[in-house]
Backbone as a ProteinNet text record, in pm:
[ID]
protein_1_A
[PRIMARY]
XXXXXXXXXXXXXXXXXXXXXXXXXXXXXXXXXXXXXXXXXXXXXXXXXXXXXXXXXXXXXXXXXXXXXXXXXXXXXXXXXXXXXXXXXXXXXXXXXXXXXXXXXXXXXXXXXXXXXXXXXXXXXXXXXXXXXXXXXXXXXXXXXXXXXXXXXX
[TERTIARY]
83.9	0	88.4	8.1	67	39.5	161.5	107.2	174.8	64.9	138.3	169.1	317.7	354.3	458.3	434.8	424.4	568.3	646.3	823.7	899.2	840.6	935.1	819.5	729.5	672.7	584.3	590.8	489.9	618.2	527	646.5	541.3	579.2	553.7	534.2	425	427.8	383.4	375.4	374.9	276.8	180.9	47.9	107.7	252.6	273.5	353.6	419.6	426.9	314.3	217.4	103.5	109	121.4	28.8	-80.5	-150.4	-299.3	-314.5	-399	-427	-537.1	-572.8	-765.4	-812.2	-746.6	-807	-715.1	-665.6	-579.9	-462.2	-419.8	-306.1	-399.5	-320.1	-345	-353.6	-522.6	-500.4	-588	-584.9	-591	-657.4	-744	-818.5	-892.2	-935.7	-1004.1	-935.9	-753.7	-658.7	-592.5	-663.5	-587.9	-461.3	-447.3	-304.1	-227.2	-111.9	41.8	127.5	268.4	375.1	464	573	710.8	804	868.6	928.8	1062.6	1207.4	1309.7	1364.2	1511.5	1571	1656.7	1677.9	1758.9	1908	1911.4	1999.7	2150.7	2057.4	2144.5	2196.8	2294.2	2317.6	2354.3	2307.4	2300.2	2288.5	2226.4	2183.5	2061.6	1959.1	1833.7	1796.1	1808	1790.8	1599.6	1574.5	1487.9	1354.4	1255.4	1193.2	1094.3	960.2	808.9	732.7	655.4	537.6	379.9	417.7	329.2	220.3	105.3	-44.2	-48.7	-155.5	-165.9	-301.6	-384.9	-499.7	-482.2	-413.2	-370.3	-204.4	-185.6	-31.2	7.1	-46.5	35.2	27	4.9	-6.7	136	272.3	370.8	441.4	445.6	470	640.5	722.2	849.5	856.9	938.6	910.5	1037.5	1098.1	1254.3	1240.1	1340.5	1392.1	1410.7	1361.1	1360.7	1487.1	1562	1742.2	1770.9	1759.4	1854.5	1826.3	1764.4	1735.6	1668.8	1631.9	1651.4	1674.2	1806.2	1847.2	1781.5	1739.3	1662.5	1504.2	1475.5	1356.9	1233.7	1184.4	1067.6	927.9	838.9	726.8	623.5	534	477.9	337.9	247.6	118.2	10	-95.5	-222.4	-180.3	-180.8	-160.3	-291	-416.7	-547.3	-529.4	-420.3	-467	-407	-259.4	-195.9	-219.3	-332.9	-352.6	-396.8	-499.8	-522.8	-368.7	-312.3	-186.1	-121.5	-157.7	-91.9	3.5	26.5	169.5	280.2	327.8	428.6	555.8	721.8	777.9	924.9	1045.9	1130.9	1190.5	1121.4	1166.7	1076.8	934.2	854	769.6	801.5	793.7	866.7	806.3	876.1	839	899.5	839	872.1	863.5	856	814	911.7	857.9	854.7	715.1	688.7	773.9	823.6	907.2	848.5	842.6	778.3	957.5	947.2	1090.4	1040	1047.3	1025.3	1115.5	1119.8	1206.6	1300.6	1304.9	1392.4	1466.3	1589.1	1629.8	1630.4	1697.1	1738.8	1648.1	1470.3	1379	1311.2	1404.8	1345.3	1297.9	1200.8	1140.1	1081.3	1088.3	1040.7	936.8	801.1	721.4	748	796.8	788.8	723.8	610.4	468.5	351.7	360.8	277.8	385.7	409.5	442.4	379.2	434.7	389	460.5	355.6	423.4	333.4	401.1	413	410.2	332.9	365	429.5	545.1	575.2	568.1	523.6	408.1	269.8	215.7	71	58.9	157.5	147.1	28.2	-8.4	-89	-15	-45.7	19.7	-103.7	-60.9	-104.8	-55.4	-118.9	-26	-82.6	-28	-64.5	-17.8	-58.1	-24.9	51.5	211.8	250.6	228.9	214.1	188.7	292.4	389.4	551.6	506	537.7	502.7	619	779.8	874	876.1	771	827.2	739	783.1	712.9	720.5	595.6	506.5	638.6	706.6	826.8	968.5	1048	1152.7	1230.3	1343.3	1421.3	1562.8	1543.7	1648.9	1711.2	1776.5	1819.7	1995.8	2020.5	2177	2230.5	2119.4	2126.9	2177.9	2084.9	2124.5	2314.7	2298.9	2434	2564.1	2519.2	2639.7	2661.5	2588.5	2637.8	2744.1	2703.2	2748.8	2904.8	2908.4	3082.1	3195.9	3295.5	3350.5	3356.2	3384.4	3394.3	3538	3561.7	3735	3765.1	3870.6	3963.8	3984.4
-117.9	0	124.3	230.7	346.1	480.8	518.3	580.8	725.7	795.5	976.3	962.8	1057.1	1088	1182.8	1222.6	1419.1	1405.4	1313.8	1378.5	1289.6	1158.6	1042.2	1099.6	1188.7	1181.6	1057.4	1022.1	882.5	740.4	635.5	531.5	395.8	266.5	205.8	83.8	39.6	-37.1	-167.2	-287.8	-347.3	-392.1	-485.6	-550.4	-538.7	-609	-698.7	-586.2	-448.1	-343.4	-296.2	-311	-249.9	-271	-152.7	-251.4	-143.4	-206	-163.3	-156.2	-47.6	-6.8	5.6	-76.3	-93.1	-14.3	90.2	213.8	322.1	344	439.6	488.4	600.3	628	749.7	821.5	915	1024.5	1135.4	1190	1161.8	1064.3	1009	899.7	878.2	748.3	732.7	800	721.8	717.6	757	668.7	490.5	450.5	299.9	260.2	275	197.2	304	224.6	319.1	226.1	279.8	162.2	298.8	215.6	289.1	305.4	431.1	480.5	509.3	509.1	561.9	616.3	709.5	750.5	658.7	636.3	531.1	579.1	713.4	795.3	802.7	763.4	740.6	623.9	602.3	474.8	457.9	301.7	292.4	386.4	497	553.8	601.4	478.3	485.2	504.7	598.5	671	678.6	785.2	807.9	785.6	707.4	670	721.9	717.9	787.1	698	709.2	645.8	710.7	670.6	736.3	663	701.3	671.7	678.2	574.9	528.4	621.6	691.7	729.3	866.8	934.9	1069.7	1121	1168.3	1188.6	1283.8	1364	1458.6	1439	1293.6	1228.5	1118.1	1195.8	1139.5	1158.8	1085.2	1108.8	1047.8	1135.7	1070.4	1011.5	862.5	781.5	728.5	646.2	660.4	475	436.6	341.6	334.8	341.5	357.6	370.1	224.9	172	333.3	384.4	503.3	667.5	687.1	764.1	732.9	611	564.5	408.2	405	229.8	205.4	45.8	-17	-2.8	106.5	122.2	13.5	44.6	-135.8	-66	-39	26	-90.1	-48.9	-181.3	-111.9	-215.6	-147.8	-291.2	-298.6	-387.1	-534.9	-618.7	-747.7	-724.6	-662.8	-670.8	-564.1	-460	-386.3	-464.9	-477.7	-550.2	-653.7	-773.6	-905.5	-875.1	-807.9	-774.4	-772.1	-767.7	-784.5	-894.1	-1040.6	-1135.9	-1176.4	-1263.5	-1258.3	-1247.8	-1178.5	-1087.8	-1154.3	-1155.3	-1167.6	-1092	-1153.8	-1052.5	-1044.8	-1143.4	-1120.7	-1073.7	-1036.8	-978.4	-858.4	-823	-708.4	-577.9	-475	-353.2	-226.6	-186.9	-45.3	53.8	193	295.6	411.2	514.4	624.6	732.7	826.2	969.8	1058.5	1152.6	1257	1399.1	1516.2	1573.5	1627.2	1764.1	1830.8	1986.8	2058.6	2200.3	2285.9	2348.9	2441.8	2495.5	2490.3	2485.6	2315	2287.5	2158.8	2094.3	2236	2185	2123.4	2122.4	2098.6	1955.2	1910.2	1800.1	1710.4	1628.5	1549.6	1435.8	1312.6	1207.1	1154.6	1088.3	1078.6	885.1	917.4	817.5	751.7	788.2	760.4	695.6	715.1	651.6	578.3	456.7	400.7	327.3	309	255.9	79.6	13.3	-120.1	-213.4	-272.2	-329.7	-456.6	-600.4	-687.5	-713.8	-712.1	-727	-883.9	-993.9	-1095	-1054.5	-1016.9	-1031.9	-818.8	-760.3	-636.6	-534.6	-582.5	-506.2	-386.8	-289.8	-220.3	-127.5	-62.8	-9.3	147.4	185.1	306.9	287.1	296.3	266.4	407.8	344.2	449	371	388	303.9	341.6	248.3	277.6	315.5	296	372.8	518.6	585.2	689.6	805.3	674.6	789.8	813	801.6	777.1	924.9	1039.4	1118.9	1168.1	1261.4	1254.1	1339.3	1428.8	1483.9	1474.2	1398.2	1383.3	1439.7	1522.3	1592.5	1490.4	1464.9	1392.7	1482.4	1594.3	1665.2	1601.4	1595.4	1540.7	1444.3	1338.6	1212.8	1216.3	1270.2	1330.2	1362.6	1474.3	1543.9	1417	1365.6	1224.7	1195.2	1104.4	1032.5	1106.4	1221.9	1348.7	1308.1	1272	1310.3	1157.1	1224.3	1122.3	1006.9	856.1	776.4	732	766.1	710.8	605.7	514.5	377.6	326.4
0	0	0	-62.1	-71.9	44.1	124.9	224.2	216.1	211.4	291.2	411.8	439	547	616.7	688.5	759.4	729.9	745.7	763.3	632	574.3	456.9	331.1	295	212.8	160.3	32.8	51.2	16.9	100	114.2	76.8	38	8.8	155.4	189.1	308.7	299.9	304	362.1	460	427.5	577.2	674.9	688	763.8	891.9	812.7	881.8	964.5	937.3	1065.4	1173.1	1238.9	1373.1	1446.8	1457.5	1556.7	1672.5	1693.2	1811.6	1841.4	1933.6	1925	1983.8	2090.5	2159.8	2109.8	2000.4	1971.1	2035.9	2089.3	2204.6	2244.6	2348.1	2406.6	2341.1	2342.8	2283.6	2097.2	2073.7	1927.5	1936.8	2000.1	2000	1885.6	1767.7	1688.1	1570.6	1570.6	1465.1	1582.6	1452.2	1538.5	1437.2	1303	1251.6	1270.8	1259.2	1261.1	1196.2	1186.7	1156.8	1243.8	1223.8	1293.6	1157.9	1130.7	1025.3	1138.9	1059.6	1071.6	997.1	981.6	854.1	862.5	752.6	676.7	663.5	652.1	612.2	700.5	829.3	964.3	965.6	917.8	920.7	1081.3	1126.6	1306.2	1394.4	1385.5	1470	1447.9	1499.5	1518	1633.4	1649.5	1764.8	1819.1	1724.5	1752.1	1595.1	1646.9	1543.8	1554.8	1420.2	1409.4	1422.3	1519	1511.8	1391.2	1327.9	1200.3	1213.1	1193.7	1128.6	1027.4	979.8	843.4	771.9	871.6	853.2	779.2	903.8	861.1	918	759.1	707	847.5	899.1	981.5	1125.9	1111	1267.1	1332.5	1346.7	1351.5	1477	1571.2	1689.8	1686.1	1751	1764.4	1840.2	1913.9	1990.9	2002.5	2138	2218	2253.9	2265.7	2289.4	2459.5	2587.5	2701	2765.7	2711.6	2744.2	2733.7	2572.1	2576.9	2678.5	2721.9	2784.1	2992.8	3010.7	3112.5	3152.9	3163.7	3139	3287.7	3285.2	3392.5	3400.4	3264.5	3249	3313.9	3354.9	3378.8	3470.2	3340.1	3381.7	3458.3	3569.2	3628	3569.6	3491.6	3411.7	3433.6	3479.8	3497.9	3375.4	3438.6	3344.8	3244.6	3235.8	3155.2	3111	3094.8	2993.4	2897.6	2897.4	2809.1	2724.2	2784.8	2739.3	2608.7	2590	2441.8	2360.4	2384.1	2287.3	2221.7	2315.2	2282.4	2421.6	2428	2555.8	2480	2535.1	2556.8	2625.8	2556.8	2630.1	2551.2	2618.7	2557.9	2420.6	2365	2215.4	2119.4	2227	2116.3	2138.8	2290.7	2360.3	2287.7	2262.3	2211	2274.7	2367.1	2522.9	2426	2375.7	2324.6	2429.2	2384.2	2496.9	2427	2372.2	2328.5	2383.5	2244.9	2320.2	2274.5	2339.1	2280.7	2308.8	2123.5	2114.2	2086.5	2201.3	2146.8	2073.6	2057.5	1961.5	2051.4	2193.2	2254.6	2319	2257.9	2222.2	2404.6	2476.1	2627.7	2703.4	2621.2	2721.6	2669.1	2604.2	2521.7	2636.6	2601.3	2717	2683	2749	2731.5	2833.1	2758.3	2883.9	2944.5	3007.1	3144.3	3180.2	3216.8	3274.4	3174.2	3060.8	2974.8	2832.9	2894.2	2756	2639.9	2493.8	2431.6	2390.5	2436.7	2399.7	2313.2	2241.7	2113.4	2074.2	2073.7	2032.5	1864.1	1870.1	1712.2	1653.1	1739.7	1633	1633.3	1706.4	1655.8	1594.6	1546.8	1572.9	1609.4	1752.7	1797	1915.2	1955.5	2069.1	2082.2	2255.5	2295.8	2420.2	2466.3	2528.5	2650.7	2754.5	2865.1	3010.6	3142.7	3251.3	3321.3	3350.6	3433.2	3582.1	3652.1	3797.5	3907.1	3819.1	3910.8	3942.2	4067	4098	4087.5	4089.5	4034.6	3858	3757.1	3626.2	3637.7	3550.7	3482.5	3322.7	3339.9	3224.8	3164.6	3238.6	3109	3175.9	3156.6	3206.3	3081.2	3156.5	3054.5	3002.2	2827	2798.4	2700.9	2763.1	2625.2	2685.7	2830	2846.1	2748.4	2801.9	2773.2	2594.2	2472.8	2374	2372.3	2469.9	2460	2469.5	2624.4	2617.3	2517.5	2422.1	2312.6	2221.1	2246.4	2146.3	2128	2298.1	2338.3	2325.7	2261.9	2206.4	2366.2	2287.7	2394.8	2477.1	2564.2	2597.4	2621.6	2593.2	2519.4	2655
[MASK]
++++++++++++++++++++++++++++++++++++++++++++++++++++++++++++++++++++++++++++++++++++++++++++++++++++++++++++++++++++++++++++++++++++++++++++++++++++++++++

């Protein structure tokens, strides 16, 4: 299928790329498909990927890898919201964390508190509230960014 989209223009996809969301995410509940887009351009540093909708082109949420911005990540979330997904384990589990990036770079922020996780066999996912009371809704990862920046020492 042929898809518009807000940041790769139109791209060629794939069924098997979908995945669904039977209550939408936060915010967007009545888009349920998406796929996840990266630039290609980067070679290994996929850093940070799009969670794109398939419905409408200008619905592209950027979305974080947890490890990279808080290693030990491990959100605790209701075993029934999740089940709709399939079981879940670590080879088919995929946690995602929304970042919102303002135009001021220093305040970049990742939300914590609501992740998005992913069965990538049955590709269904969903967005959830984790019940950790230290995770928040904007934790600032503009450092975290900066580290990588800096060369690594031998």
């Amino acid at each position: 299928m042929l898809v518009k989209t807000k940041y790769f223009g139109e791209i060629e996809l794939t069924e098997d790329k979908v995945i669904t969301f039977e209550n939408g995410i936060f915010g967007f509940e009545d888009y349920k498909r998406y796929t996840l887009l990266y630039d290609v351009e980067e070679k290994g540093k996929r850093i940070i990927s799009w969670l794109q909708n398939l419905e409408e082109e200008t619905l592209a949420l950027p979305v974080i890898s947890p490890e990279f911005v808080f290693p030990g990540y491990d959100p605790s979330v209701p075993s029934e919201i999740i089940e709709s997904l399939g079981t879940l384990n670590d080879d088919n589990a995929v946690v995602l964390l929304t970042l919102t990036v303002p135009s001021d770079l220093t305040k970049m922020t990742a939300n914590l508190k609501a992740p998005i996780i992913i069965n990538s066999e049955t590709k269904k996912g969903c967005q959830v509230v984790a019940e950790n009371s230290d995770y928040m809704v904007k934790y600032n990862v503009y450092d975290k960014f900066q580290a990588q920046k800096e060369p690594k020492g031998e």
